[in-house]
C-alpha positions in Angstrom: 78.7 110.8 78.0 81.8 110.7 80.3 82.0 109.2 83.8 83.2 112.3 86.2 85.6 111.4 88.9 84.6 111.6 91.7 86.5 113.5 94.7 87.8 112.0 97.5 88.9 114.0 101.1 90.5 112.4 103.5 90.4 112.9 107.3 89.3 116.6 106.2 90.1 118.7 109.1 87.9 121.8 108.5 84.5 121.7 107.6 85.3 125.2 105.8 87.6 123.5 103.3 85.4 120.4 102.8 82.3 122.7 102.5 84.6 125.0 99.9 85.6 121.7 97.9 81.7 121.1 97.4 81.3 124.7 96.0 84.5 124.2 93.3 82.8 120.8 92.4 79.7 122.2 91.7 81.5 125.4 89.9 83.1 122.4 87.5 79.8 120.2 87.0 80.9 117.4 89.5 79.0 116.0 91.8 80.1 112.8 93.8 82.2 113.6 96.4 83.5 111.2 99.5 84.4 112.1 102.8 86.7 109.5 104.7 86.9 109.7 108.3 86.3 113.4 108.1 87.7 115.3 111.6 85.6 118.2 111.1 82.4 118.9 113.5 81.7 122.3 112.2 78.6 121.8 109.6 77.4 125.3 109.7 80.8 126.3 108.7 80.7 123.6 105.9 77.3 124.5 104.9 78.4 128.1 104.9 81.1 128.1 102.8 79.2 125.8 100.5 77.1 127.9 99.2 75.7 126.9 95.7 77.2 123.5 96.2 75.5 122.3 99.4 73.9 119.6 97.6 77.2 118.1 97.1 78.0 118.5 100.5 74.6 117.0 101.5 74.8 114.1 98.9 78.0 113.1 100.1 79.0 109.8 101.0 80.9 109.3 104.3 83.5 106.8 104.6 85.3 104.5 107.0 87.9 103.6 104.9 89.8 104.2 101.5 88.7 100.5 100.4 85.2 101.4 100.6 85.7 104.4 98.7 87.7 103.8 96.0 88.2 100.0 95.2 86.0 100.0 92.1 88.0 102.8 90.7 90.2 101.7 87.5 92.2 105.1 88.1 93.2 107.0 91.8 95.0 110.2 91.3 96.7 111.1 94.7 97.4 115.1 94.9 100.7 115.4 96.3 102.4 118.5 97.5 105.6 117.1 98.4 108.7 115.0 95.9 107.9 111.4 97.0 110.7 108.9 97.6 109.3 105.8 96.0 109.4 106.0 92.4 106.7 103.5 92.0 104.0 106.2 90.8 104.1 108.3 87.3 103.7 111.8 88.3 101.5 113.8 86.4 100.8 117.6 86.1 96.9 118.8 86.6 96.4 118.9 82.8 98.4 115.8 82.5 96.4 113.9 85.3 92.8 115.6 83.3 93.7 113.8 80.3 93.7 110.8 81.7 90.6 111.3 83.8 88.8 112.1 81.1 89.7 109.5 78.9 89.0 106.5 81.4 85.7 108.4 82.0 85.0 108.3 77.9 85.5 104.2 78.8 82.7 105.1 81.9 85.7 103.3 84.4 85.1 105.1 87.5 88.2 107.6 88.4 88.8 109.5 91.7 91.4 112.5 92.4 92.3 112.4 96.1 93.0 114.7 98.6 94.5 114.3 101.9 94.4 116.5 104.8 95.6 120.0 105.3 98.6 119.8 107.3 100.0 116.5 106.3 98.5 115.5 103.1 98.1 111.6 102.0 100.7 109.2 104.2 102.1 106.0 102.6 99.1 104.0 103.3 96.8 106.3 101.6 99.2 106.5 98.7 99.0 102.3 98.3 95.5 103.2 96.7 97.2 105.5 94.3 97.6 104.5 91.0 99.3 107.9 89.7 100.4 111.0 91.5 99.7 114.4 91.2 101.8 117.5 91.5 100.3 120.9 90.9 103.6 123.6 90.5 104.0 126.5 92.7 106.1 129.2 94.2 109.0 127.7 96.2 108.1 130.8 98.4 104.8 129.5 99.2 104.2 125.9 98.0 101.1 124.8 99.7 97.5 125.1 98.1 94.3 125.4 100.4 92.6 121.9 100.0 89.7 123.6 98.3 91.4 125.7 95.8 93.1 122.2 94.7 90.0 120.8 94.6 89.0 123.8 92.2 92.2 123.5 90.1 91.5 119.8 89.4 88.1 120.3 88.7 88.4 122.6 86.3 91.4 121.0 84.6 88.9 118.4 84.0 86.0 120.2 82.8 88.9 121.4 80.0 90.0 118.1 78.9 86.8 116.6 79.1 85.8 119.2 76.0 88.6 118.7 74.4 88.8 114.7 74.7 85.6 114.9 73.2 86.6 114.9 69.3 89.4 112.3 70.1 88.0 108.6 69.7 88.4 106.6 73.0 90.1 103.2 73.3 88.5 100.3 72.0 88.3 97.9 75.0 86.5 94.1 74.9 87.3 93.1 78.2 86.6 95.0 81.3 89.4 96.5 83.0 90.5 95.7 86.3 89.3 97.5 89.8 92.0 98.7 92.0 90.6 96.6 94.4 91.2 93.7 92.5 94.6 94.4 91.9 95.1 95.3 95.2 94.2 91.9 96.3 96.4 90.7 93.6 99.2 92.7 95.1 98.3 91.2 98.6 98.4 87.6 97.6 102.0 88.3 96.2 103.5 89.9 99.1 102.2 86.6 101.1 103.6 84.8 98.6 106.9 86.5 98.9 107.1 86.8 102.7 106.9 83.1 102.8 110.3 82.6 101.0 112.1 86.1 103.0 111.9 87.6 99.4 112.3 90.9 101.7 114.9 90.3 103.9 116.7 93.5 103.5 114.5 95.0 101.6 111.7 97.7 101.8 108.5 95.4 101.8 106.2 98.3 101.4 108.1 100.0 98.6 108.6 96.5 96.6 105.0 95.9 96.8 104.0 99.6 95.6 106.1 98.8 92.3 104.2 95.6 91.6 101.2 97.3 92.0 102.6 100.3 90.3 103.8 98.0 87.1 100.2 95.9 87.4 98.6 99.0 86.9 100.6 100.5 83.9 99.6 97.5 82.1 96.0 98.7 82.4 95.5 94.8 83.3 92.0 93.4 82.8 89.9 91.3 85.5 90.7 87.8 83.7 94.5 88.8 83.7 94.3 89.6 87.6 91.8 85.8 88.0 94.9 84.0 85.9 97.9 86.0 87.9 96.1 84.8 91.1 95.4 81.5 90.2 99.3 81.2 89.4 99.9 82.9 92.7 97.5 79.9 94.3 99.6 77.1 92.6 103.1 78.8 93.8 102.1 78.7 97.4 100.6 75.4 97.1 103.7 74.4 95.6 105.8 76.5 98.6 103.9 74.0 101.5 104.1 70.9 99.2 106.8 70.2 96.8 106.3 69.0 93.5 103.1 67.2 92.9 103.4 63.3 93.0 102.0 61.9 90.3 
């Protein structure tokens, strides 16, 4: 069996689109979906447009956070419909970003596509709990997807490569991969690090500490590479308030 992703909506404006994202999960066989900070009061109108997927909607687990909703994920793809600046991310195409869905699911590492809201999308904190973007391809006429037919898109790009992932053999991992919320505390305890000798001065904090997150997570780094990395972090900033250890 393969671990699904799970789909994650944030700040969700209409409970029509969150209701219609339920439906194109349950179209797809997927079932956990997440609702953070959802804006929406409307639940007849979520209910409604749910239809054959209200028990997704029902089931769903609300959220105060993007911590508590994704930091045991090994994999966060962040739906993007704009060109992002940073270049920390690899951006992937929906078949693209399937594949590799699927595959961590073949490894049952939990996996989540998110989805931000309708008008803005994700904003750059979101995106720090990204660990690849994705960008479906449109008309430059009319670029912008309804959240729900995304949703749909996704789904059913997974549903594909899930079949045909099937007959490939999976990875052979011993050690557990890392969560992103272990990396992200990695990530953290670097950029404190850093601060502490003005590495940034003149620099873009945010975007510097997006490519070391980034480059950590392209190594597909494993929880007693992130334990070593931050016990070398420890002994740098001990090292930072004391000078070389007297022997």
């Amino acid at each position: 069996m393969s671990l699904p992703p799970r789909i994650v909506l944030v700040r969700t404006l209409y409970g029509g689109n969150a209701g219609s994202s339920a439906r194109a999960m349950s179209n797809m066989g997927l079932s956990d979906l997440r609702l953070v900070n959802p804006r929406y009061d409307d639940n007849f109108e979520a209910s409604k447009m749910a239809m054959g997927g209200r028990q997704v909607l029902e089931q769903a687990q609300r959220s105060a956070s993007l911590e508590e909703a994704l930091s045991d994920c090994a994999a966060v793809i962040a739906c993007t419909a704009r060109p992002r600046r940073w270049k920390a991310w690899d951006c992937l195409d929906p078949s693209g970003s399937a594949e590799l869905l699927a595959e961590y699911g073949r490894q049952n590492r939990p996996t989540a596509l998110l989805f931000g809201t309708e008008d803005k999308g994700l904003d750059n904190e979101d995106l720090a709990w990204a660990t690849h973007l994705c960008h479906i391809p449109t008309s430059a006429e009319v670029s912008s997807l309804n959240l729900s037919q995304a949703v749909l898109l996704l789904s059913w790009e997974w549903a594909q490569a899930h079949g045909r992932l099937g007959r490939r053999p999976s990875r052979n991992r011993s050690r557990p991969g890392a969560e992103l919320g272990q990396v992200n505390g990695l990530t953290d305890q670097v950029g404190t690090l850093l601060d502490r000798i003005d590495f940034f001065t003149g620099k873009n904090r945010s975007q510097g500490l997006a490519t070391v997150r980034q480059a950590l997570l392209r190594g597909d780094i494993t929880e007693t590479e992130v334990h070593f990395l931050r016990g070398v972090v420890r002994k740098l900033s001990w090292y930072v308030d004391h000078g070389p250890r007297l022997e």
